[in-house]
C-alpha positions in Angstrom: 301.8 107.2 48.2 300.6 108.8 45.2 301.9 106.6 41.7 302.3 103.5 43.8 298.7 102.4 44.4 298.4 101.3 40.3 301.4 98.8 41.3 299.2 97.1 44.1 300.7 99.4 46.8 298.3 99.3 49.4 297.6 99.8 53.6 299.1 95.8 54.0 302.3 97.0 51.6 302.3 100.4 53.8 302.3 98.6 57.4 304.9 96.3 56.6 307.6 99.1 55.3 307.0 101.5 58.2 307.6 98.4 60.2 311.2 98.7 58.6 311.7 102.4 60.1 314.8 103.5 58.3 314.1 106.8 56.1 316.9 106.1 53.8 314.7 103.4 52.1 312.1 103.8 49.5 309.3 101.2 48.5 309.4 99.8 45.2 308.0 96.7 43.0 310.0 94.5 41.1 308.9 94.2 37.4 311.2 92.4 35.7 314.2 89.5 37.0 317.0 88.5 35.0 318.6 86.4 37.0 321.5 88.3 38.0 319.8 91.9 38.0 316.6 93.2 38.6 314.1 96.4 37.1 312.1 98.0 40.1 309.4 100.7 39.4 308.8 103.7 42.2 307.1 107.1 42.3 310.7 107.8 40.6 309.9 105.6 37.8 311.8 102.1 36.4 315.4 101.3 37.3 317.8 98.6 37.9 318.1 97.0 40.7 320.8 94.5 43.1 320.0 92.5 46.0 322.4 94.4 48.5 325.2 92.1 50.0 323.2 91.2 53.6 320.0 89.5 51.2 322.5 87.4 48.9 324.7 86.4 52.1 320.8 85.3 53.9 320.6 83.4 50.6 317.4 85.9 50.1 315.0 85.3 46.4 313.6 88.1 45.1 310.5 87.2 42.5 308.5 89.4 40.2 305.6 91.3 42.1 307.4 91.2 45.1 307.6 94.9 47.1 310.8 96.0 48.2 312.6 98.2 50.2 315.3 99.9 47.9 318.8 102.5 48.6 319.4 104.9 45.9 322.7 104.4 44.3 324.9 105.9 41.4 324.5 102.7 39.2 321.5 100.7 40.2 319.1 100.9 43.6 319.6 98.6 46.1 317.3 96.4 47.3 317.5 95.7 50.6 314.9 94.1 52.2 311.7 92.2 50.7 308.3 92.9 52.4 306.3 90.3 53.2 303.8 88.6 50.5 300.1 88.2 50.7 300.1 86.0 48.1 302.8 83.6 46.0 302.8 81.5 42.9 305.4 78.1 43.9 306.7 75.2 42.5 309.2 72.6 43.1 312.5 74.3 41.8 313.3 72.5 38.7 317.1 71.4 39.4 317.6 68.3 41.4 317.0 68.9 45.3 315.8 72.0 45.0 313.6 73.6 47.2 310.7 75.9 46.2 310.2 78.5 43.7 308.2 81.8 43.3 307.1 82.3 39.8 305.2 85.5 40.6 304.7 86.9 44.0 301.9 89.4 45.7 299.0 87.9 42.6 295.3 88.4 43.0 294.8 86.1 39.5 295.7 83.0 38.4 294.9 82.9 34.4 295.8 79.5 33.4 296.0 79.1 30.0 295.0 76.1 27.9 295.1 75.8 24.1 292.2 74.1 22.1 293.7 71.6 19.9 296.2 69.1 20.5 297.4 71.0 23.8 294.1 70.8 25.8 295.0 68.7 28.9 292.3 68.7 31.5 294.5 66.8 33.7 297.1 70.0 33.5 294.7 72.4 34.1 294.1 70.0 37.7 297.5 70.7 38.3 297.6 74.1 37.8 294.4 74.8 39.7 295.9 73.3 42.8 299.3 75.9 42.3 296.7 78.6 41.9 294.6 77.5 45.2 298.3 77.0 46.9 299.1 80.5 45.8 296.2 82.1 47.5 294.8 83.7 44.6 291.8 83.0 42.6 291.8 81.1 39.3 290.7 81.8 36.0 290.7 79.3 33.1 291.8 80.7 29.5 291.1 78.3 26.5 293.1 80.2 24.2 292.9 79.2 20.4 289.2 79.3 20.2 289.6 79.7 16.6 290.9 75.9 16.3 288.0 73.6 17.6 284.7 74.4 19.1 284.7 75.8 21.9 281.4 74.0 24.1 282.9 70.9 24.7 286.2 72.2 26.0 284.2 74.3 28.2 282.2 72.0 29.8 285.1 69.9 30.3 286.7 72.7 32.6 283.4 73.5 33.9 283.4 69.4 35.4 287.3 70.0 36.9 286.6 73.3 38.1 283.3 74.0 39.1 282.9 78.0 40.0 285.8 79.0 38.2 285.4 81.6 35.5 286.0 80.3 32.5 286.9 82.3 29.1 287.2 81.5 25.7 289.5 83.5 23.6 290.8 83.8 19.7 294.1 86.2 19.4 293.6 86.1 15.5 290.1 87.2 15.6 290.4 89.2 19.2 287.2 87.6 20.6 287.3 87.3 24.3 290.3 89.4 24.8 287.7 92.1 26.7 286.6 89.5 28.9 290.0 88.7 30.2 290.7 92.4 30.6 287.7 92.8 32.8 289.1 89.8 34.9 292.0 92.4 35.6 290.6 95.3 37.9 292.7 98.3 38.6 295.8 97.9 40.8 295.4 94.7 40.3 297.8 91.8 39.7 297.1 88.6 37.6 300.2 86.1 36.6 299.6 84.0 33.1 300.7 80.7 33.3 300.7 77.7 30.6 302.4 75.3 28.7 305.0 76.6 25.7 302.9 77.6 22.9 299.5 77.9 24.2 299.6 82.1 23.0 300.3 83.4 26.4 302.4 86.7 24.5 300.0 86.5 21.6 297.1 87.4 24.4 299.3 89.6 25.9 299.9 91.7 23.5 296.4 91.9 22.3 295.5 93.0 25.6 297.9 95.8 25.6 297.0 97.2 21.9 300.8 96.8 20.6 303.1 93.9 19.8 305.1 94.4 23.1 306.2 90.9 23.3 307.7 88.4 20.8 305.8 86.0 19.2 306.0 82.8 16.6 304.1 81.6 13.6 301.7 79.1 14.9 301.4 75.8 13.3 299.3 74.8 11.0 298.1 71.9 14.2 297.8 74.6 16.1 301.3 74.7 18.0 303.6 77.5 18.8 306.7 78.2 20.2 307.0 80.6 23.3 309.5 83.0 23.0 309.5 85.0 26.9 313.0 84.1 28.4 312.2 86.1 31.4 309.4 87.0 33.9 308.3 90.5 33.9 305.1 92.5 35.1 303.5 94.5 32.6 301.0 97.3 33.0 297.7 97.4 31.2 295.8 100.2 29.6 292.8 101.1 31.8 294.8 99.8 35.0 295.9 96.4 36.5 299.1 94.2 35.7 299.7 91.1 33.9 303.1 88.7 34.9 304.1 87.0 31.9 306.1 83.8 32.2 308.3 81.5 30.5 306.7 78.5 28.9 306.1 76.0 31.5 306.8 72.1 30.4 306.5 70.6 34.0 305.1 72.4 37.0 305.8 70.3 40.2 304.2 71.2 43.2 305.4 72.9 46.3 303.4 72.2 50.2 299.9 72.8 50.3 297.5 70.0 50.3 295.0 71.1 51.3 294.4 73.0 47.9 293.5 69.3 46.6 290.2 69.4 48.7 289.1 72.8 46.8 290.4 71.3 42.8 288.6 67.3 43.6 286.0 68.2 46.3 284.0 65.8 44.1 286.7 63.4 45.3 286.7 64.2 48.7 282.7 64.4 48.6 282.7 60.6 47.9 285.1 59.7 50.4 283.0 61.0 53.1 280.3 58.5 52.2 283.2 55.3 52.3 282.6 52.9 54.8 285.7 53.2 56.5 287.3 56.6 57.4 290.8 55.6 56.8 289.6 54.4 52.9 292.4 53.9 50.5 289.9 53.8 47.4 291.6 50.1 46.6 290.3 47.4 47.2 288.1 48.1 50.7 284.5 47.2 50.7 281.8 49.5 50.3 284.2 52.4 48.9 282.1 54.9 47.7 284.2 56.4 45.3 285.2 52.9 43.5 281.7 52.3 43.0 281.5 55.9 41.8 284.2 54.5 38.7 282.0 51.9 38.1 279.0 53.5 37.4 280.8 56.0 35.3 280.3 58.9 37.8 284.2 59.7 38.1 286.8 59.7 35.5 289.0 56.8 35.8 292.0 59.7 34.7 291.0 62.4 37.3 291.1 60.4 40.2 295.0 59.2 39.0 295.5 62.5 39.0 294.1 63.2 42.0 296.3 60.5 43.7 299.7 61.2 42.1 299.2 65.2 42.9 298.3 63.8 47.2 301.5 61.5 46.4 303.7 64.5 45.0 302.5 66.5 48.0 303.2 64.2 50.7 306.1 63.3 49.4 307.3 67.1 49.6 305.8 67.0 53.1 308.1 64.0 54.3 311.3 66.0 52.9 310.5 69.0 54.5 309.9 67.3 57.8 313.1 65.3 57.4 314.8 68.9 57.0 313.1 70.3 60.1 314.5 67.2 61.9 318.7 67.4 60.8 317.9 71.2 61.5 316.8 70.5 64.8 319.3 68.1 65.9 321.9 70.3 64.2 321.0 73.3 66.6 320.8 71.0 69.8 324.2 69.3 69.0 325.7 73.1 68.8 324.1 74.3 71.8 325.3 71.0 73.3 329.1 71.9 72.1 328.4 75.5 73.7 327.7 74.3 76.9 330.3 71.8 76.9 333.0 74.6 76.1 331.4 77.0 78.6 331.7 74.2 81.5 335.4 73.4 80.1 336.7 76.6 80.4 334.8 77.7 84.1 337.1 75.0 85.5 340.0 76.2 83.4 339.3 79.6 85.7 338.9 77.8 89.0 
């Protein structure tokens, strides 16, 4: 469909909304959520948008990125139904009991971004490598702040965490990597920016679109900012490709997926093969090949913490989910129990 293929539109998009079969729908991408309402671009261009009553009684979430299947109507489309997603950005919803939450949906980069200075946190950018490898995307590390420190160290640092990642350098103030990032970013597309508040996520932004599109703050003389998006939106670059900005990220808890641990500490799980028993806790068990790995100053005591309280994060999400499945379970039985019971009650009514 010609004007949808620079949103992502492509044959995977295509199957999945002839699937649908209803003519009165149209496909469109959602490019902005606030909270409430939606903006939606088509081959008729932006509009607003409202999940349509049958999605908001299914308890249906729509996140930027995502295709849609949208009704015209005299004050804003419709949107009712969601295609499915090749690809998700999650989390652990923030409020209490809450399940999981898309930051970006239908992504094809991860562009996690970590400011030199008094931000860099190479335990954070572990943690947001393994909600990149979850999301079925690839990562990219941005040190953003170049300016600040020098760069080398910082690099080889990630380099250690993440071998095989890309990794770039840039400086907003002095636009010095901002062409690198852009070639990350091919046409049609999609990469999602995530990072901590302040580390310049609009500030890159906006030097990769040419014009101050987003609001920014005066960074501190440290090197600290504030972040000032409120809302995630997809934005279009020049040349092609899409960038989803998001809000300034404090905490990022995980959603399911452990098995993304094995691709952020393979150096980990390297070791661990060469334990001498297969069910190795890495405590106190003789002949653990990854404590004597700490000793001989091989692994970082820090990374492997990490490593275990992101395995304890995820099993822990793993255990509630199974717990859910459970109630649900027994739930349906007792009902289909109570059916039975009532069907049997009122045959002998009749007889």
């Amino acid at each position: 469909m010609a004007g949808l293929e620079e949103l992502g539109w492509d044959d995977f998009f295509a199957t999945a909304f002839a699937a649908l079969g209803d003519p009165t729908l149209a496909p469109a991408r959602v490019t902005a959520d606030y909270g409430t309402s939606f903006l939606v671009e088509s081959t008729q261009g932006a509009r607003d948008a409202r999940l349509g009553s049958a999605l908001q009684q299914a308890g249906q979430r729509v996140a930027v990125g995502d295709w849609v299947a949208v009704r015209d109507q005299p004050d804003a489309a419709q949107i009712c139904e969601v295609l499915p997603r090749r690809s998700a950005v999650r989390r652990k919803g923030p409020a209490a009991g809450a399940g999981q939450q898309v930051l970006a949906a239908n992504v094809d980069l991860v562009l996690i971004a970590s400011a030199l200075g008094t931000d860099f946190n190479p335990r954070r950018i572990e943690r947001l490598l393994t909600v990149a490898f979850q999301s079925n995307a690839a990562p990219v590390v941005v040190l953003t702040k170049a300016d600040l420190e020098e760069v080398a160290p910082h690099e080889s640092q990630v380099a250690e965490i993440a071998p095989g990642v890309p990794i770039v350098a840039v400086s907003a103030l002095r636009g010095e990597g901002i062409e690198e990032v852009r070639a990350q970013i091919d046409p049609g597309k999609t990469a999602v920016l995530v990072g901590s508040s302040g580390v310049g996520k609009s500030t890159l932004i906006n030097r990769l679109l040419g014009v101050e599109l987003l609001r920014t703050r005066e960074v501190h003389r440290r090197g600290e900012g504030r972040h000032t998006t409120s809302h995630r939106q997809l934005i279009k670059l020049p040349g092609g490709g899409m960038i989803i900005d998001t809000p300034g990220l404090r905490e990022i808890q995980l959603w399911a997926g452990e098995d993304a641990l094995g691709q952020v500490f393979s150096d980990i799980e390297a070791l661990a093969q060469d334990c001498r028993f297969t069910d190795c806790r890495h405590q106190q068990e003789p002949e653990c090949a990854v404590n004597a790995a700490l000793r001989d100053g091989r692994l970082d005591p820090s990374r492997l913490m990490n490593y275990r309280k992101l395995q304890r994060e995820l099993r822990a999400i793993a255990v509630r989910a199974d717990a859910r499945l459970r109630i649900e379970e027994r739930r349906k039985w007792r009902l289909i129990h109570r059916s039975a019971q009532r069907r049997v009650g009122e045959k002998r009514g009749w007889e």
